[in-house]
N, C-alpha and C positions, 0 to 999 in steps of 0.2 A: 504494500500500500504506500502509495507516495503522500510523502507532506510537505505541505507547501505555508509558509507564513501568512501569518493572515494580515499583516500591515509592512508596508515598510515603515522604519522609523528616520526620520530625518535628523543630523544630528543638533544636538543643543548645546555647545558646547560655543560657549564664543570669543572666547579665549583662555591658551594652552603659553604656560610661562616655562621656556626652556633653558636650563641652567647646562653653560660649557665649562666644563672641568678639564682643560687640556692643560699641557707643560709650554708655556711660552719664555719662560726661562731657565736655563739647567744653571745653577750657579747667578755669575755672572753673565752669563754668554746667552744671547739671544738665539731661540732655538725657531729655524723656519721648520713650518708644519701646515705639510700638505693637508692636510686632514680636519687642522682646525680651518683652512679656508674653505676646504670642500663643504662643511655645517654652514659656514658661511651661506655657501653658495645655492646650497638646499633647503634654506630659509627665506634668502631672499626667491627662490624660484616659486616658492608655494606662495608664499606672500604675493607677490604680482601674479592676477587673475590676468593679462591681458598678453603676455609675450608667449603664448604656447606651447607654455612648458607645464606642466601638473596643472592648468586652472581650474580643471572639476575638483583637484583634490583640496578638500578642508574647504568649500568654497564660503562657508560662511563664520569661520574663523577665525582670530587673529592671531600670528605668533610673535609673542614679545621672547627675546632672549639677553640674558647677561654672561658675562665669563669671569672665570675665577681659573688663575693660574694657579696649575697643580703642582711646578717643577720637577715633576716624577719622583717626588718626595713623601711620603707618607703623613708625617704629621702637616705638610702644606695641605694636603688634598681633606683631611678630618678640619682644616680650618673652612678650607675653601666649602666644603658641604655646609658647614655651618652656617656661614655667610649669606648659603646660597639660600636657605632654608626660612634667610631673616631677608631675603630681599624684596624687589617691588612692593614695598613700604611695609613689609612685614607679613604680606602674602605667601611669599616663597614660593616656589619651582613647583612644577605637574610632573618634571622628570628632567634627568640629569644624562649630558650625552657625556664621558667620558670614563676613567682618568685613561691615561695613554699606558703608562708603566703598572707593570702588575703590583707591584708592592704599593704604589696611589690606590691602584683599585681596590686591591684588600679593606684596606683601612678605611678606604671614602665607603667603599659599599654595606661595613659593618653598619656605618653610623647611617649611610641613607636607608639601607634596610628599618634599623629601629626605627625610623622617620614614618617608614612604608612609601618611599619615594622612587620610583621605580630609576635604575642606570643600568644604559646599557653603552660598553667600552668597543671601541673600534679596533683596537690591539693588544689587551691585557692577555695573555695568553697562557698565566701560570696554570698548570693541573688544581690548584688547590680551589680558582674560585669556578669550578667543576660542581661544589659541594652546595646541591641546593639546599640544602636545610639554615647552613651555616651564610647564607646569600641568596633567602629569597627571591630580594626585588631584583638582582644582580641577569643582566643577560651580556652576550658579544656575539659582535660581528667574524670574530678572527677563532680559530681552531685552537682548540687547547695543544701545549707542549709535549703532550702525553700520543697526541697521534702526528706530532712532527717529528717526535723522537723516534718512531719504530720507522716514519719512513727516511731518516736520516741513517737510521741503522741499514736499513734493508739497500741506499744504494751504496755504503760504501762495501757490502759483503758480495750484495747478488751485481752491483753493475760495475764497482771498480774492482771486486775481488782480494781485498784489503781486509787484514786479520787480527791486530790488531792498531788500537789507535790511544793517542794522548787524551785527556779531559781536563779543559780548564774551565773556571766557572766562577762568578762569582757569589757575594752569599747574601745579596738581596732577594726578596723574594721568584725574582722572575728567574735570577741564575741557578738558586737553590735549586729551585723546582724544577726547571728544566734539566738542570744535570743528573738530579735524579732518579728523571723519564725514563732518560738518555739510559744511565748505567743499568736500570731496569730491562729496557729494551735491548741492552745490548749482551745480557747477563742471559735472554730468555731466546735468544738467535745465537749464540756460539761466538761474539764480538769480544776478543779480547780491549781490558783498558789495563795499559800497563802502570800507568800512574795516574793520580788524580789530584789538583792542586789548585787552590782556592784562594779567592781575594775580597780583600772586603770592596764596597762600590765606590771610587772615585777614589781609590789608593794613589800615592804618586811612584809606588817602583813595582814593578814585577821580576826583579833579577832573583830573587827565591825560587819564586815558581820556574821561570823559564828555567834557570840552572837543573831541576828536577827533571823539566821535558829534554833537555841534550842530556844528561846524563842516564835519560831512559832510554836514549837513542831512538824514539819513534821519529817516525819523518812523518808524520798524521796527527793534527791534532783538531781534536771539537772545542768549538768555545761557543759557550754561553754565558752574555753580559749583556748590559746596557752598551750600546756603540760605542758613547765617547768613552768609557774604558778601552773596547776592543781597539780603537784606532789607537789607542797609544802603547797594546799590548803588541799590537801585531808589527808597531815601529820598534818596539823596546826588543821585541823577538828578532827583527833582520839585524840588530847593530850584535845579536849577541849570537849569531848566526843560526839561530831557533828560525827557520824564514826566510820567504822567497823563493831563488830557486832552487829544483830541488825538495820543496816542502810541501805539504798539503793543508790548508786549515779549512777547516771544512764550520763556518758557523751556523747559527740558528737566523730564526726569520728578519730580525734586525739589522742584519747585515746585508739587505738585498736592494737599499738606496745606494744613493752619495753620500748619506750623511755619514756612513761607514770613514769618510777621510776629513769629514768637515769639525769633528771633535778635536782633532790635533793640530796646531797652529803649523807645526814643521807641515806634518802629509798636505796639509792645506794648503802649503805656499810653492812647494818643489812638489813637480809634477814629475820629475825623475825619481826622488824619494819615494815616492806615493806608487809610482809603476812597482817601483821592485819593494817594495814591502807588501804591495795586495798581490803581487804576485804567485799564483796557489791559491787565492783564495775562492771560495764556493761560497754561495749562500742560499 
């Protein structure tokens, strides 16, 4: 037996208050993000009924939005919720597009959760906020670490036939977790890791760690970090011969912009540096 509604409802809804949670500053340093202008962009496209882009959509709607920089920081992004929560005059957000870094997201989504404020992140990709119980209101656009890791696994054994590999990582939430995945997946397909060696996020030396990866003799290594570490690990690795050619570093999803060389002011300025230090590199 078919059922069929018996009204349509038109919505009533006439205005939707959107809070931006992205990183517009790492530190100091102005961080460009594709992503916050694309929100931009898909705000203003609904908004305007007449340029023939979405007009049917939300037609009788308004969307107002503010932003709050997250600096892919944790306690910024528990501020920035907060903020967001007390703003247009004490209204606050119908929902929250961000935070970028998975260790923002954790922490912003605890507290937009209690809120019952629904966020949903464009690139947070840790395993952990997987756990709907613990991140209800919590949704993403981008695939958890947990199914990049077994397919990061599966090419370096089934398509480069490489047995094993180095793991570096660091131990913010997004490096933890992915390394994790990683060693998981690679524990549960026959993927040797000969060493494994950690940093905390936005360290200024990695000669520990790398001295561990040459003295392991792998010519393969996985990293997972925030970029503007990886760009200064993967300089700090050609000067100590960890890199280039010769080598293999194989990272996570982070590493598949520009911004991969735009963290380190050297790789950023010498474009001969910048060849032979991304050199081997995969992302």
């Amino acid at each position: 037996m078919a059922l069929s509604l018996p009204f349509l409802a038109t919505a009533a809804v006439d205005e939707v208050r959107v809070g931006i949670l992205l990183p517009v500053f790492l530190g100091s340093r102005h961080v460009y993000s594709g992503t916050r202008h694309a929100v931009y962009q898909a705000l203003r496209e609904v908004q305007n009924k007449s340029d023939g882009v979405a007009d049917d959509l939300l037609p009788n709607t308004t969307l107002r939005f503010t932003l709050r920089d997250s600096k892919c920081d944790a306690t910024t992004s528990l501020t920035g919720v907060l903020s967001l929560s007390n703003s247009f005059e004490g209204a606050g957000v119908s929902a929250i597009i961000g935070a970028a870094c998975s260790g923002a997201s954790i922490a912003a989504a605890q507290l937009a959760g209690g809120l019952q404020t629904p966020m949903i992140s464009p690139s947070s990709t840790s395993p952990s906020l997987s756990d709907g119980r613990a991140y209800p209101y919590f949704l993403r656009t981008a695939p958890s670490d947990a199914f990049g890791a077994v397919a990061m696994v599966d090419i370096l054994l089934s398509l480069w036939n490489y047995t094993s590999v180095a793991l570096v990582h660091s131990l913010d939430s997004y490096g933890s977790a992915g390394g994790s995945a990683f060693s998981q997946a690679a524990a549960e397909s026959g993927l040797t890791i000969v060493t494994t060696q950690t940093f905390s996020m936005g360290t200024s030396t990695f000669d520990l760690q790398l001295r561990v990866v040459a003295q392991s003799m792998a010519r393969i290594g996985v990293l997972y970090c925030q970029v503007a570490d990886g760009s200064r690990l993967l300089r700090a690795g050609l000067e100590m011969g960890v890199g280039g050619a010769g080598y293999l570093w194989l990272g996570s999803d982070v590493f598949g912009g520009s911004g991969v060389w735009e963290g380190d002011a050297a790789l950023n300025s010498d474009i001969g540096l910048r060849e032979r230090a991304l050199r081997g590199l995969f992302a």
